[in-house]
N, C-alpha and C positions, 0 to 999 in steps of 0.2 A: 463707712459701711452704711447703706441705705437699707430699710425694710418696707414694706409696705402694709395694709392694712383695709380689708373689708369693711365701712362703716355699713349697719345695715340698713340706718335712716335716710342713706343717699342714692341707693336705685333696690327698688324693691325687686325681687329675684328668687327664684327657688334653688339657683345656681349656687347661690352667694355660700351656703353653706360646705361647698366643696374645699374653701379653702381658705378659713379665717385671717391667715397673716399670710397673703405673696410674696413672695421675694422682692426685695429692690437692693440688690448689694452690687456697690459700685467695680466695674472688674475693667476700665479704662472710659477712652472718650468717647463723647457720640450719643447717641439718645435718638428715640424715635421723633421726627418732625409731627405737631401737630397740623390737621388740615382744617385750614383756615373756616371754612364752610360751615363744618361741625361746631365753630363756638356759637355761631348766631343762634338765635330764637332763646327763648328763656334760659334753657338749661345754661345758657355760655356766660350769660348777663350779669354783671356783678351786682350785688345787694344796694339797695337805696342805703345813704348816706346822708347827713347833715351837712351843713358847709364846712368846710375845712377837714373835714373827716374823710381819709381814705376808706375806698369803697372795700369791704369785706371782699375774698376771696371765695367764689362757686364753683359748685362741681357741676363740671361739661363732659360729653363726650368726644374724648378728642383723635378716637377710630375706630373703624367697623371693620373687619376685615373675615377674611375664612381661611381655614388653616385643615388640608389633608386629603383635596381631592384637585387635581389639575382641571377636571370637567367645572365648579365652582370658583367665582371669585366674587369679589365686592362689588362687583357690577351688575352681574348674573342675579346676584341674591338680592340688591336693591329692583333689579326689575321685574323681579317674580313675587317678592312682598308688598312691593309698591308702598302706599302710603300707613296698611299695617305696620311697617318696618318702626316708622315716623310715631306714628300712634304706642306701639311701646315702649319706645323710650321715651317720650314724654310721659306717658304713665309712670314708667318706673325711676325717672329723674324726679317724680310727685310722691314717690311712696306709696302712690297709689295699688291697693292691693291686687286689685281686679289685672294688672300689668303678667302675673304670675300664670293664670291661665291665658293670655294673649302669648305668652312665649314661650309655652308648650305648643302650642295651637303652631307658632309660624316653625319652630324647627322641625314638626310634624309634617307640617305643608313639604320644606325642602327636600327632607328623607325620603316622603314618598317620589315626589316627582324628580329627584336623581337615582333612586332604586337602592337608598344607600344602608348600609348595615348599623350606622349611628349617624345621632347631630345632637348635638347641644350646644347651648350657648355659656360661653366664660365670660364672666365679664367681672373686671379686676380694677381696683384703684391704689394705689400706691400712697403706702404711708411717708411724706417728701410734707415737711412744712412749707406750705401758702401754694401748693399744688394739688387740688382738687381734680385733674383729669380721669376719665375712664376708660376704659382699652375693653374694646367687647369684640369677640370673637365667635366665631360660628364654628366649633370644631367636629369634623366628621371624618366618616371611615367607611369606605369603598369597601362591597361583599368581597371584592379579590382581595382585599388586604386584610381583613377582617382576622382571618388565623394569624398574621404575624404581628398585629398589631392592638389583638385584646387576645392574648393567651396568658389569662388569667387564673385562677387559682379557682376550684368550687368553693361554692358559696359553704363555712361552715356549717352546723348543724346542732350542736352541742350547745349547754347553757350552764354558766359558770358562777358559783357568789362571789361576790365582790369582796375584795381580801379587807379586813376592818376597813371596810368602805374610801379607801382608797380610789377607786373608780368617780365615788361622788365628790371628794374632797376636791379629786382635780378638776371637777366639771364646776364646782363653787367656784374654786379658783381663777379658773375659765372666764367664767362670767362676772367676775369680780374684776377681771384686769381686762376685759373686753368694754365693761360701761369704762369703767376710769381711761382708755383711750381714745375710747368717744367722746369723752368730757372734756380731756385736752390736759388729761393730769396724769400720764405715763407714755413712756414712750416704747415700742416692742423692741424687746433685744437690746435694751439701751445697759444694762443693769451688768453686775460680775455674776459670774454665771458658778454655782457649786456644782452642775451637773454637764453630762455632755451636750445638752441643747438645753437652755431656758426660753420659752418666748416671751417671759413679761420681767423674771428675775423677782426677787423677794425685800429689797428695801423698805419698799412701802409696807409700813406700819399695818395696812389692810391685807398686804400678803406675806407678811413676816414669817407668818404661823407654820405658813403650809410647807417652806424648805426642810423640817426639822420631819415632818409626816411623809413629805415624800423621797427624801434622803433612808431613811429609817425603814418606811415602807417596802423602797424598793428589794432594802438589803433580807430585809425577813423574807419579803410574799414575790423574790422574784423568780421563781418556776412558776407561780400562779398566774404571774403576769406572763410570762412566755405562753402559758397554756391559755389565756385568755387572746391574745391576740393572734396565735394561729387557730384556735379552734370554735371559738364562741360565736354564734352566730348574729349576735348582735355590733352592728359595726361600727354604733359609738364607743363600745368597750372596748373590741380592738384597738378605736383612734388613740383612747385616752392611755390603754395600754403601752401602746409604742412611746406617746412620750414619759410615760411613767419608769420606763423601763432605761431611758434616759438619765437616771436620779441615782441607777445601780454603778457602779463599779469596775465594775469587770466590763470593760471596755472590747474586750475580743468576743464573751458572751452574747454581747448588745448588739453587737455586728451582725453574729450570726444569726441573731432570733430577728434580726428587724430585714437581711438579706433576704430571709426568705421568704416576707411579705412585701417586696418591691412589687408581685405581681398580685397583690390582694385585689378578689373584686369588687371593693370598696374604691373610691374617688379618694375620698379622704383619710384610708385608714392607708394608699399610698403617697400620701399627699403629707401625713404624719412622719409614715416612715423613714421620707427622703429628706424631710427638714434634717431629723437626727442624724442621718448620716451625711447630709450637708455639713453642720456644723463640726462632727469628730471628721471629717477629712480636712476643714479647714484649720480646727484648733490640736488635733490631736493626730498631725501627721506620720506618728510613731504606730499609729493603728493600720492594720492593712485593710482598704473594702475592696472586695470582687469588684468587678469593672465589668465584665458582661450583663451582671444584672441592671447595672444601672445603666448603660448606654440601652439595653432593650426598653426601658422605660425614656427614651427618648423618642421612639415612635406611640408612645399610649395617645388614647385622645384627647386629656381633657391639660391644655394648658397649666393646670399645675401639677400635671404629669411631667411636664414636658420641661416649665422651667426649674421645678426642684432638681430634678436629673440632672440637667445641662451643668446648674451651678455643682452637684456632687463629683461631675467630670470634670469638670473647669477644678475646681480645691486640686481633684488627683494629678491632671496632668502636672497642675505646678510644680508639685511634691514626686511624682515618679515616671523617671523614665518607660517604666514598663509599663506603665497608663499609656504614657503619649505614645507608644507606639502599638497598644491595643486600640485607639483611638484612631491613631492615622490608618490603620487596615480597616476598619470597620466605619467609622463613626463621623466621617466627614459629609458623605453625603447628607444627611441630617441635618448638620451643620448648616451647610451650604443654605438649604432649606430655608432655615430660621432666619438668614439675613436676611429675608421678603415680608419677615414677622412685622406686625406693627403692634405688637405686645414686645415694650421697652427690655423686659427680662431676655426672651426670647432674642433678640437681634444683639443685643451687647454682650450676653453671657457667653453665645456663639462666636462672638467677634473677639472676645478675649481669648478665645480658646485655639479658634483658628490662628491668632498670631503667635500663641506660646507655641503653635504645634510646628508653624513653618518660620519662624524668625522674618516675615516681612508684615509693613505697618501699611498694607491697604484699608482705606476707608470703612466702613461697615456698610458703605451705601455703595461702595465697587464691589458690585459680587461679578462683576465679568470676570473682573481679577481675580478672586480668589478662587472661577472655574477656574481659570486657564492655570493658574497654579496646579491645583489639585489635579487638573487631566496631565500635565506632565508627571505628576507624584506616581499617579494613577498607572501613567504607561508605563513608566519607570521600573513599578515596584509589582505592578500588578493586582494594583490594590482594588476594592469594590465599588463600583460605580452605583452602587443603586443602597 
């Protein structure tokens, strides 16, 4: 199992915070091809050395791509930013802070001049030892798609206390196992896990503490935490909530409370969500999750919409019949999609999923094949094309 990991010293971003730990979990062969081009100029370059000293490993970006409108692509958008495009990622491969309003500025640029309803940029590195690559993405959403693809939940309203501060214990914790993975002295999801998701695990001496608070916590103050993450208006408390709510027990509870924030209008407090119920589909196949909420969060916009979902559908189909054939009615198109993805989650998660659903081992890089599959499925069965 692979995970990945947001350093925030390695491209400076205001993105960055949507989504601290990406996925990177292995679901078969294949991988996205890096393009040759993108390792040149500094950011590719490996670290000066001494003699006989292997050069350090650097982070490069190793694809730009756009993900959600057939009117853009990576071509389009390189020749409408032109050499701004250049200019912020060398900024933001510097840490340079000033990169952060530059990249508001260019997805602004795009939005207006495609007419489009959203744009933002993901941009994601995967935690893979001696593999620094970054995967950035321009993800947007067409006014016509716009209702079916952010019908999202209102913005809460209400303000909630923090159950014996429980909220902050986990944000310490947070940021306690976020520097020790930047340091290179933890690894995410490495650890045995007491709860239905852990991201960091509690071995370390420096996080010991916090499984016995948040085990505990959950089980006293968990209606407070349900009510805090559907109603609080603050959406780092929802985040923290959902995985707080992870640490409870009652496994069909956790389901429903965190089901019904799949469409939160938080980035992250969906991005929290679908971790949790990523990992009870994988480890806790004896729980049932709804399957329409999460394939509808396959068309969200923001990349870790998109690949926490997939892999929550990829666990299911494994585990249930009645997934994979809620999936082959609905959810292939999508699918289909993501093999064009050059975000690694995105293209492999789909391509494991596509193969459990039809029993053939086409390539991830043959998507003729896997149309011409699916349109006979498609005629066949009369399944949805779009």
């Amino acid at each position: 199992m692979r995970i990945g990991t947001l350093l925030l010293m390695v491209f400076c971003s205001y993105s960055l915070a949507v989504d601290t730990l990406p996925l990177r979990k292995s679901v078969g062969s294949g991988g996205s091809p890096v393009d040759p081009a993108l390792r040149s100029g500094p950011q590719g370059a490996p670290a000066a050395a001494g003699e006989g000293v292997e050069p350090l490993p650097q982070p490069y970006v190793a694809a730009v791509d756009t993900y959600g409108s057939p009117r853009l692509d990576e071509a389009k958008l390189k020749a409408l930013l032109g050499t701004e495009l250049d200019e912020w990622l060398t900024r933001g491969m510097k840490a340079d802070p000033s990169s952060v309003q530059l990249e508001r500025k260019l997805a602004d640029k795009v939005k207006r001049q495609f007419d489009l309803a959203a744009a933002d940029w993901d941009i994601v590195q995967y935690f893979e030892p001696g593999n620094f690559a970054i995967y950035i993405t321009l993800s947007v959403v067409e006014k016509a798609d716009a209702a079916e693809r952010m019908r999202f939940l209102a913005e809460p309203t209400r303000q909630f206390a923090d159950p014996e501060g429980l909220i902050k214990a986990w944000n310490e914790y947070e940021e306690i196992a976020l520097e020790m993975v930047d340091n290179g002295q933890l690894e995410p999801e490495s650890e045995e896990c007491p709860a239905y998701h852990c991201p960091f695990g509690h071995k370390n001496a420096r996080l010991k503490k916090y499984e016995k608070i948040f085990l505990d916590g959950a089980k006293k103050h968990h209606a407070a935490l349900v009510e805090i993450l559907a109603k609080d208006k603050r959406a780092d408390f929802r985040a923290a909530a959902a995985y707080l709510l992870a640490y409870w027990k009652e496994g069909n509870r956790v389901i429903a409370a965190l089901g019904e924030r799949v469409r939160d209008s938080d980035p992250l407090v969906r991005n929290n969500v679908l971790r949790v119920l990523g990992d009870i589909a994988e480890f806790h196949p004896e729980f049932i999750i709804p399957v329409a909420p999460v394939m509808e969060a396959l068309k969200f916009p923001r990349v870790s919409d998109r690949s926490k979902a997939a892999y929550v559908v990829y666990m299911m189909v494994l585990n249930s019949q009645q997934a994979r054939e809620q999936v082959l009615r609905a959810g292939v198109p999508q699918l289909l999609d993501f093999l064009d993805s050059k975000q690694p989650d995105h293209k492999e998660i789909a391509h494991g999923i596509l193969r459990k659903l039809s029993g053939k081992d086409f390539a991830s890089t043959d998507v003729v094949s896997w149309k011409s599959w699916y349109g006979k499925q498609a005629k066949e069965r009369a399944l949805s094309r779009r």
